[in-house]
C-alpha positions as CSV (number, residue, x, y, z in Angstrom):
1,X,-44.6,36.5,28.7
2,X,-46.3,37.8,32.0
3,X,-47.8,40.9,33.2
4,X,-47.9,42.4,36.8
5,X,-51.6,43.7,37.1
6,X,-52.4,45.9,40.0
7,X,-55.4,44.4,41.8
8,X,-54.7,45.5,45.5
9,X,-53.3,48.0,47.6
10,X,-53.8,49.3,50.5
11,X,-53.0,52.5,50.0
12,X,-55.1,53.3,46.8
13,X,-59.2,52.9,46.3
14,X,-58.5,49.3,46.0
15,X,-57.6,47.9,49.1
16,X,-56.8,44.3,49.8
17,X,-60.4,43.9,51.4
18,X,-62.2,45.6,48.9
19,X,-64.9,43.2,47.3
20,X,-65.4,44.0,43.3
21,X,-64.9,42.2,40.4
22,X,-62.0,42.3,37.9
23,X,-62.8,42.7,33.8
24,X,-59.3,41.6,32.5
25,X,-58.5,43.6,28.4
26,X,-58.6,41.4,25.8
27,X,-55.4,41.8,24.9
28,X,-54.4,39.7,28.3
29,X,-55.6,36.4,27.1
30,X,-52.3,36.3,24.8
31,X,-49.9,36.3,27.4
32,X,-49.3,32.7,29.7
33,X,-48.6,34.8,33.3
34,X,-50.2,36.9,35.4
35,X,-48.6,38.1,38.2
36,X,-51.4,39.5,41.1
37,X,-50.0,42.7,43.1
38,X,-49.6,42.8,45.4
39,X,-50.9,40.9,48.4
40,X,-50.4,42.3,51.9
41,X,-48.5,39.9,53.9
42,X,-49.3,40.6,57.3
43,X,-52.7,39.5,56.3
44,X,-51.9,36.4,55.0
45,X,-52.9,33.7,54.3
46,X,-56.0,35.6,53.5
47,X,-56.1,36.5,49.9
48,X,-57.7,40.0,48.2
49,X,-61.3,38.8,46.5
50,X,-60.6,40.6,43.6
51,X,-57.6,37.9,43.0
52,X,-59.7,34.9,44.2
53,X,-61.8,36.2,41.3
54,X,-59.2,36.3,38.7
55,X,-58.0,32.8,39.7
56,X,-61.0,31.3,39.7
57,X,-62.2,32.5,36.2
58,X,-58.7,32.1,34.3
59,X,-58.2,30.9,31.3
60,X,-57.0,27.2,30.3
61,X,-53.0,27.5,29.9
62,X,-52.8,30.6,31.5
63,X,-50.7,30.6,34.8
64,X,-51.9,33.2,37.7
65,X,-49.2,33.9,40.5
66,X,-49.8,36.2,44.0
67,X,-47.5,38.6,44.6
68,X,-46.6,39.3,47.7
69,X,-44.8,42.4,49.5
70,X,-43.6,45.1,46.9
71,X,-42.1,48.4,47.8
72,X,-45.0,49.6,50.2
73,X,-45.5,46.5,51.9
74,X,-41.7,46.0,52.8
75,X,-41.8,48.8,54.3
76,X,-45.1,48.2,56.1
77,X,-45.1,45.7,57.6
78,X,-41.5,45.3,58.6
79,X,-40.4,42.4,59.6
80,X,-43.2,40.1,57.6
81,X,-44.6,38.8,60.7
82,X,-44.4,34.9,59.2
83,X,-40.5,35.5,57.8
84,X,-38.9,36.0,61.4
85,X,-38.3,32.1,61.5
86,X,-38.4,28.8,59.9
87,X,-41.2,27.8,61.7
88,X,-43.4,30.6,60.6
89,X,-42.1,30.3,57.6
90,X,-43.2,26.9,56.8
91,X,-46.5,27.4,58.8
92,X,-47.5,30.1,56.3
93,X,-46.1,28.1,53.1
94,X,-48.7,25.2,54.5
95,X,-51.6,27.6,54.3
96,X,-50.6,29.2,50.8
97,X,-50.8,25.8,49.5
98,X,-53.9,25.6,49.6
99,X,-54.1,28.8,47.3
100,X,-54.2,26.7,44.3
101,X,-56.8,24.3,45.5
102,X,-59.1,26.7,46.9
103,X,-58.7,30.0,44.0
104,X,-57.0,28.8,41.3
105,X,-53.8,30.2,42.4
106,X,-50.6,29.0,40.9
107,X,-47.9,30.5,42.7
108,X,-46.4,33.3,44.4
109,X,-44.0,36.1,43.5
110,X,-41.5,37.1,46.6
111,X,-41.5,40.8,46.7
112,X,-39.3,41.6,49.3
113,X,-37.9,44.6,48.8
114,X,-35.8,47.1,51.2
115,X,-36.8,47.1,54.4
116,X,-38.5,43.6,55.6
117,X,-35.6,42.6,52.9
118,X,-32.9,44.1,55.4
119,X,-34.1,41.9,58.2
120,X,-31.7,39.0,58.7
121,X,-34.0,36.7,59.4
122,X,-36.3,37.1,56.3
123,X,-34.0,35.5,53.4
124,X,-33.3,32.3,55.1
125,X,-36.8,32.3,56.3
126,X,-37.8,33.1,52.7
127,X,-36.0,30.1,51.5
128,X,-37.7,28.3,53.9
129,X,-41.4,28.9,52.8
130,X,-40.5,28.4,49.7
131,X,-38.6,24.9,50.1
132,X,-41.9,24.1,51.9
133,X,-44.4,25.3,49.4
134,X,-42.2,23.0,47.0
135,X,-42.5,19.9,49.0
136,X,-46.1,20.1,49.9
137,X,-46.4,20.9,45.6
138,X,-43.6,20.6,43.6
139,X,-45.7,22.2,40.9
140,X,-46.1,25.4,42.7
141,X,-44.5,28.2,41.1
142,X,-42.2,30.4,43.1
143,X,-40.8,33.4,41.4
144,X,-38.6,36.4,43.3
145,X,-38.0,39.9,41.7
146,X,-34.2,41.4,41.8
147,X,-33.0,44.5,41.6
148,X,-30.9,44.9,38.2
149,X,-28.5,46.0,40.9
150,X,-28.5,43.7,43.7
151,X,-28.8,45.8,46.8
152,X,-31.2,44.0,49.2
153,X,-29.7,41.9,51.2
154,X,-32.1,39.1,51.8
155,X,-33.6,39.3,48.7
156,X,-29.7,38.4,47.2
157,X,-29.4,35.5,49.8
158,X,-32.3,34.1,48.7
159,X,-30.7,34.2,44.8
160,X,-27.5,32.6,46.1
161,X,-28.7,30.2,48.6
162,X,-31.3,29.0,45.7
163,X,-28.8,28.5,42.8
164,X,-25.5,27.2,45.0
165,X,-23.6,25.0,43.4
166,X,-24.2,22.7,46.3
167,X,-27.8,23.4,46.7
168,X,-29.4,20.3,46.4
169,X,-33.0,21.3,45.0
170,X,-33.7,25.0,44.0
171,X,-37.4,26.4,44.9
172,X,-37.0,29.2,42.9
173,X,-38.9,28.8,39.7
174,X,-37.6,32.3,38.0
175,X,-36.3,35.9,38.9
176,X,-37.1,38.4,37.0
177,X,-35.1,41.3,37.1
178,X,-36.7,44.9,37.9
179,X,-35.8,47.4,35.2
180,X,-38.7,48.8,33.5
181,X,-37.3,51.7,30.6
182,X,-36.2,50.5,27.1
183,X,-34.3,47.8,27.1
184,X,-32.1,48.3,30.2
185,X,-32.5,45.1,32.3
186,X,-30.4,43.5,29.8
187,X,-27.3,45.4,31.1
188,X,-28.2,43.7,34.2
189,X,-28.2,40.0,33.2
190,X,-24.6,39.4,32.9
191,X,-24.7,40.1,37.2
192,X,-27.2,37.4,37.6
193,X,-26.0,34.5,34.7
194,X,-21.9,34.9,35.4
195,X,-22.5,35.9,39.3
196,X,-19.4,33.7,40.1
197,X,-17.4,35.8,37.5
198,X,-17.7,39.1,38.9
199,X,-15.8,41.7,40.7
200,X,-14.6,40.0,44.5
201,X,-17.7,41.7,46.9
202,X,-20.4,41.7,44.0
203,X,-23.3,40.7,46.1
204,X,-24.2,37.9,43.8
205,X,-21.8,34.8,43.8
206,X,-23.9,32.1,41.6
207,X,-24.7,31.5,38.0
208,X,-28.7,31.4,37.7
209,X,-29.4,29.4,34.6
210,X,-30.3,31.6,32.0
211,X,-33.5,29.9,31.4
212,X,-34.1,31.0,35.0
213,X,-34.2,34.6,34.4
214,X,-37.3,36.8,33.3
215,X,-35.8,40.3,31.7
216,X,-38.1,43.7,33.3
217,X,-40.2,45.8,30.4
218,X,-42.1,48.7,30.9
219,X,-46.0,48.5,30.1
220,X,-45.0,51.9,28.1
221,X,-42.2,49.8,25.7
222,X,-43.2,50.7,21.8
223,X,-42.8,47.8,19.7
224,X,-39.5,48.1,18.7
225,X,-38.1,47.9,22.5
226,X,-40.6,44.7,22.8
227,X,-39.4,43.3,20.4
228,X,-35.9,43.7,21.0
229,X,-36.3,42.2,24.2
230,X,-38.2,39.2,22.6
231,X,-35.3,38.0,20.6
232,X,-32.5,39.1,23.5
233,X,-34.4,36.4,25.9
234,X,-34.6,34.1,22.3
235,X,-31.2,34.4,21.7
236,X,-30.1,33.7,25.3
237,X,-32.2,31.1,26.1
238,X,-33.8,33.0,28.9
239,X,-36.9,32.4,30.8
240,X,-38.9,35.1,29.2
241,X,-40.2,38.7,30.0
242,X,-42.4,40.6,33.1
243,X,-43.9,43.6,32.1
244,X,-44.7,46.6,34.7
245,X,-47.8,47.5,35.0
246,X,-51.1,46.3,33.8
247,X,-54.5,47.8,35.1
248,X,-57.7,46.4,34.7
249,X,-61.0,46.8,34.5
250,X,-63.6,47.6,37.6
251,X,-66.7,45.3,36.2
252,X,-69.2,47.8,38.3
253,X,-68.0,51.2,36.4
254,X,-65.9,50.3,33.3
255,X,-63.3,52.2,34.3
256,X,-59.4,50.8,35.6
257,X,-58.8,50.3,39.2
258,X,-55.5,51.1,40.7
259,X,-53.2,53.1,38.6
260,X,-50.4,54.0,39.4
261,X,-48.3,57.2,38.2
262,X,-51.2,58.0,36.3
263,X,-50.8,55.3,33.9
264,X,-47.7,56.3,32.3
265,X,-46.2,52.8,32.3
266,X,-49.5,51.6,32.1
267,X,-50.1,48.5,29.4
268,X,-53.7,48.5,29.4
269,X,-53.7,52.4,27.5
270,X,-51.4,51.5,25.0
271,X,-52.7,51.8,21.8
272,X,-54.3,47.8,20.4
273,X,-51.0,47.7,17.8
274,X,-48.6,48.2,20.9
275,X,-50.9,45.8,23.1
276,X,-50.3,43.2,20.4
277,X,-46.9,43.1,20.7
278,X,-46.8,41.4,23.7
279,X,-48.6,38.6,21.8
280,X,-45.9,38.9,19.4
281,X,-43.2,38.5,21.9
282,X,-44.4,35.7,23.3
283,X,-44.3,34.0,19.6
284,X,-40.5,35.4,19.0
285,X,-39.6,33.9,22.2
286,X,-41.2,30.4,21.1
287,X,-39.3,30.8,18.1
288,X,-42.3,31.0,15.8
């Protein structure tokens, strides 16, 4: 059970240089992931403070995980300056290592989405870095986000070159698929579990382990979408749920940082019964 908290972007008062300190909700501590966005990756390997902060200071069991790229940033910057070849690829994976050493940082989260994700070189570069990060750690979590409709072409050769039936190691830890109202990204697991199965041209040709695949909720679900989703990924043995978005809290002012769409899918304003769903989830999910 993971939330995607928005800590840095460059195009909003919280850049990736910006130095303040992060005051995460209560409510936070009951989910096991954080996911970090979204780190700029042409300045990589440096890392925004404000997520230096929040790995540093986690809490015991909970797993914190960078995200890089998104929307904006696959756009700008375009290619990735570090996913035009192998060699890059695995010189950056080298330095990222070091993330979880140095900050407390767990993993990373490939967000490459269209644009840098329409560069040819960028998915089997991709799978390089991430091949990498897993043999300098094999405990390093890397995690991709899909489309519920695949329809980015690297980001889809990085899903079928990880989970080949030939491949012989996956470095891909989970992807979780990017629909975010009700309960829709379960139309969209079928694609992803019975790839193999699907209409001849469907851009995905594997079966991804359900236990491999995170289902997309909005930070604006009620509790009977939440839940609903809890006992889908339950019931099909699937790896769990990533909620978009999360904002936190500016230490300095008391007021939320970046926030997007002026918080309409926005966790952190839910009312405290809808926050504790999540908790819930995670529970259903464990089968307790």
């Amino acid at each position: 059970m993971g939330l995607y908290l928005l800590i840095a972007d460059d195009d909003w008062p919280y850049t990736s240089t910006r130095v303040w300190t992060p005051k995460l909700p209560k409510y936070m501590s009951s989910v096991n992931v954080l996911w970090l966005a979204f780190v700029q990756p042409a300045l990589m390997p440096a890392l925004p403070p404000a997520m230096i902060s929040i790995g540093k200071n986690k809490q015991a069991g909970q797993k914190v995980i960078a995200a890089i790229g998104g929307q904006t940033y696959s756009t700008t910057p375009n290619p990735w300056p570090w996913l035009t070849s192998t060699a890059t690829a695995e010189a950056m994976a080298v330095e990222v290592a070091k993330w979880k050493g140095l900050y407390g940082i767990d993993g990373v989260d490939l967000d490459l989405e269209t644009g840098a994700g329409d560069t040819s070189e960028s998915g089997p570069a991709a799978m390089a870095f991430a091949r990498k990060l897993k043999e300098i750690d094999p405990t390093f979590i890397v995690t991709q986000p899909v489309f519920g409709s695949p329809q980015v072409k690297e980001e889809n050769y990085v899903t079928n070159a990880a989970f080949a039936k030939n491949a012989t190691s996956c470095p891909i830890d989970s992807i979780g698929i990017m629909v975010y109202e009700g309960t829709g990204s379960l139309q969209y697991v079928k694609g992803y579990l019975h790839g193999s199965k699907e209409w001849q041209g469907f851009a995905i040709h594997v079966d991804v382990p359900p236990n491999k695949v995170l289902l997309g909720a909005g930070g604006q679900s009620a509790s009977g979408t939440i839940e609903a989703l809890a006992k889908a990924a339950h019931d099909q043995n699937l790896r769990g749920i990533m909620v978009w978005y999360a904002s936190v809290i500016d230490s300095a002012t008391g007021k939320p940082g970046n926030q997007y769409s002026g918080g309409s899918m926005d966790a952190s304003i839910q009312s405290a019964s809808t926050q504790a769903e999540w908790a819930k989830a995670l529970d259903i999910m464990h089968g307790r």
